[in-house]
C-alpha positions as CSV (number, residue, x, y, z in Angstrom):
1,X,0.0,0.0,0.0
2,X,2.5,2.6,0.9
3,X,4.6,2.0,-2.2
4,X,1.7,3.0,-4.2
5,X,0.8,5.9,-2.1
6,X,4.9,7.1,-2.5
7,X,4.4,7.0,-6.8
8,X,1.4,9.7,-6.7
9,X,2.8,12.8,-6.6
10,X,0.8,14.7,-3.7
11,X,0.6,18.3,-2.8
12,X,4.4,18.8,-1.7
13,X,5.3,16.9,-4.6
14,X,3.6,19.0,-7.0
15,X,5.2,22.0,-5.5
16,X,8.6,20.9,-4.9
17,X,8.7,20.8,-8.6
18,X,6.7,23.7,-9.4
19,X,9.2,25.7,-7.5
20,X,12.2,24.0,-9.3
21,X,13.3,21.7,-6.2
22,X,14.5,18.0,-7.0
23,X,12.7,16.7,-4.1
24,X,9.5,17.2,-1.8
25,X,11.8,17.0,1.5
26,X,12.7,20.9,0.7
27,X,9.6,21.4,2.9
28,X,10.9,20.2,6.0
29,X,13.8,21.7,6.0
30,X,11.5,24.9,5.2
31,X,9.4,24.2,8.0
32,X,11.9,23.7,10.7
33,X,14.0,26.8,9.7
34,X,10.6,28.4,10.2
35,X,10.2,26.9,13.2
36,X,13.7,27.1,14.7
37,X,15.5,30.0,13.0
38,X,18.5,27.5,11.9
39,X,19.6,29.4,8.6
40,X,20.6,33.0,8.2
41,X,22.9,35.1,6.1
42,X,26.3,34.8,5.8
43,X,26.4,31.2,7.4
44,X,28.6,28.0,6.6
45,X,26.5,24.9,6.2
46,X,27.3,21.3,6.1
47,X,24.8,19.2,4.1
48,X,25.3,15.2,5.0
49,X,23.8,12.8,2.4
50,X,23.1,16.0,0.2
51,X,21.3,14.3,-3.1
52,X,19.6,14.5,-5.2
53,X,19.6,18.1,-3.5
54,X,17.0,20.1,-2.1
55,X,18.4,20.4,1.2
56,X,21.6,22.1,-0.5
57,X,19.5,24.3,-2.6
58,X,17.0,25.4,0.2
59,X,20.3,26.2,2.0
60,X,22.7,28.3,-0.6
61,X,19.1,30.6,-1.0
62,X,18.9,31.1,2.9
63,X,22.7,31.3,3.4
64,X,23.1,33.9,0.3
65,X,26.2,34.7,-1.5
66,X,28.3,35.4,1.4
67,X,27.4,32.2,2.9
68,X,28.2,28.6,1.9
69,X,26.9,24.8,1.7
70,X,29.6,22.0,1.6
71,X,27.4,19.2,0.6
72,X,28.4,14.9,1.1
73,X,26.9,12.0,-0.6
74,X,27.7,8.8,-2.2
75,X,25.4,9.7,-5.4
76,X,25.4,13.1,-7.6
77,X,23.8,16.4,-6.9
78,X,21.1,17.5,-9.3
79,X,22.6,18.3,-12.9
80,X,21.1,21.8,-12.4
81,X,22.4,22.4,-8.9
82,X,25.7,24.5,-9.3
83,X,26.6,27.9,-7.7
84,X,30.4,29.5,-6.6
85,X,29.5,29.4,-2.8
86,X,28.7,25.3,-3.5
87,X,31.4,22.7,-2.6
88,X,30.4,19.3,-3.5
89,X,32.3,16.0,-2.0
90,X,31.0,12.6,-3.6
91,X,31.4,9.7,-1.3
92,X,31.1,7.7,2.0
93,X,30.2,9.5,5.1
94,X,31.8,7.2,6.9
95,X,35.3,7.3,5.4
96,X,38.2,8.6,6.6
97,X,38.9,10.7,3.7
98,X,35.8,12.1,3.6
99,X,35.9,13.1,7.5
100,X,39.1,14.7,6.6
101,X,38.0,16.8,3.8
102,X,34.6,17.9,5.8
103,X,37.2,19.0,8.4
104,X,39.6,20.9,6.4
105,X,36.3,23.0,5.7
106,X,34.6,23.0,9.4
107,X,34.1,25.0,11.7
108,X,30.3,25.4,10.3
109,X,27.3,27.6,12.0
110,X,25.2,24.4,10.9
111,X,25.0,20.7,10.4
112,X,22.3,19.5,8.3
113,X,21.4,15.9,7.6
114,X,18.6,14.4,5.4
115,X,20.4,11.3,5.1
116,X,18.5,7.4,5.0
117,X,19.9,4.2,4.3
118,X,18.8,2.0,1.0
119,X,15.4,0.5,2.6
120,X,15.0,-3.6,2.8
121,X,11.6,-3.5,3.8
122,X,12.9,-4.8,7.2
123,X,11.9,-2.1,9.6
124,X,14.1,-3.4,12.0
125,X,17.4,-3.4,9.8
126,X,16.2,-0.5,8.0
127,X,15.9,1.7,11.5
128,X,19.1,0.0,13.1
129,X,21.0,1.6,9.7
130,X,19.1,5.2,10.1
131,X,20.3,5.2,13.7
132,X,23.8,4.6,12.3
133,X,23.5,7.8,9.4
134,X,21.9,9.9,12.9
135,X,25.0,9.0,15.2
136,X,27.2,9.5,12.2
137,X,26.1,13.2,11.3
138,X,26.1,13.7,15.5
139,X,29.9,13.0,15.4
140,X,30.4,15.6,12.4
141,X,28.2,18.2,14.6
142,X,30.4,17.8,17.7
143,X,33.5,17.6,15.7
144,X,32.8,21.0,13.7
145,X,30.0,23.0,14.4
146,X,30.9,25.9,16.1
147,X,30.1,27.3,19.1
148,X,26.2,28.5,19.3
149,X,26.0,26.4,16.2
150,X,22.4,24.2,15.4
151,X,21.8,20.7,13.5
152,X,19.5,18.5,12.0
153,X,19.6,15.0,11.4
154,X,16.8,11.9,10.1
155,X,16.3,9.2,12.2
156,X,13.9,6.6,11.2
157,X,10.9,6.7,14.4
158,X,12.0,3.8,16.9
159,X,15.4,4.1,16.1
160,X,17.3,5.1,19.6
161,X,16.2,8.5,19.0
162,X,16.0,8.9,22.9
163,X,19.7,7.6,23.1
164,X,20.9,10.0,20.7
165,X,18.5,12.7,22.3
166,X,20.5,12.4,25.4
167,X,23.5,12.5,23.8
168,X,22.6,15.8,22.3
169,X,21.7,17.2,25.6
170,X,25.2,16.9,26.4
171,X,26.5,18.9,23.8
172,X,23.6,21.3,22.9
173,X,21.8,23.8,25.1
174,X,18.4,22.3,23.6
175,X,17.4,19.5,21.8
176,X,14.2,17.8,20.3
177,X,12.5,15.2,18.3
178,X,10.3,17.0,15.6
179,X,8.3,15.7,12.7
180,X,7.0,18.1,9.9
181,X,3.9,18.5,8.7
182,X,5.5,17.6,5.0
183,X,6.7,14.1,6.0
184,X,4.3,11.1,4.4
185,X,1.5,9.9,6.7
186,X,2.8,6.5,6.7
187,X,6.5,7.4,7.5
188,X,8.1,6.5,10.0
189,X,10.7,9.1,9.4
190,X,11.3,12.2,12.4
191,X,14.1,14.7,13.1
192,X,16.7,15.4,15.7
193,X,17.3,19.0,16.4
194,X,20.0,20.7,18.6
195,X,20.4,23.8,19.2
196,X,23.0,26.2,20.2
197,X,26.0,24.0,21.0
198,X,27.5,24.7,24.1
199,X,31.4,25.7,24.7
200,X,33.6,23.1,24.9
């Protein structure tokens, strides 16, 4: 049932592409800027399992030209996503190479991740593998977000999001599960959000 539901193109959909945004996820990032002020002018953002894009092209608009997005992931960016303030990395969040390029390029005001693994169909694999992408992108926000700095990460619902929420505590001043109004009735998708990271 829900793979037919996921082939009709529904309201965010529809206006993802009418708007010129590769994906419908746009809106959640939308929504929980609204909602917790996370972009602003002039800021450096990192974008963790950035394709096909959305995430990065919500962000360069927010950011503007005197901020920038360094975006991650294993597959392409959009063919029409390109701009001067836009550093792309293609590969494996989780190796060392990649870790050291994101660093060369860190300290950032924001960690951003939109990241979820290839679905088997097997909730329980599929949410033990989300809660490995979530823990992955907290390291890179404790490792290089600066000071006062806020992130964002998926975590599939059930997934040791209360673990990870504790873990947050410890390293931002606030932190929250929140699901937006844009994600699919039947997903079992949600969002980590810390905010303001404390001094080290």
């Amino acid at each position: 049932m829900a793979s037919n539901s996921y082939k009709k193109p529904d309201f965010y959909s529809q206006k993802a592409f009418a708007e010129g945004y590769p994906a419908r996820s746009v809106f959640k990032l939308e929504e929980m800027d609204n909602r917790f002020s996370l972009l602003k002018k002039g800021f450096k953002v990192l974008d963790l399992g950035a394709a096909p894009g959305s995430w990065t092209m919500f962000a360069l608009k927010k950011v503007g030209s005197g901020g920038s997005v360094f975006a991650v992931d294993l597959k392409d960016l959009s063919k029409n996503l390109n701009a001067p303030n836009l550093t792309f990395i293609k590969g494996d969040l989780f190796a060392d190479n990649i870790q050291e390029a994101v660093t060369k390029a860190a300290p950032f005001d924001l960690v951003i991740s939109d990241a979820a693994p290839a679905t088997t169909g097997n909730r329980i694999v599929d949410t033990a593998q989300s809660e490995g992408l979530a823990e992955l992108a907290l390291f890179y926000a404790e490792k290089m977000l600066k000071p006062g700095g806020c992130f964002v990460a998926k975590i599939f619902q059930g997934g040791g999001q209360q673990k990870l929420l504790a873990d947050m505590r410890k390293i931002f001043e606030e932190s929250k599960g929140f699901k937006p109004k844009a994600c699919r009735n039947e997903s079992f998708e949600t969002y980590l959000v810390g905010l303001r990271k404390k001094e080290q």
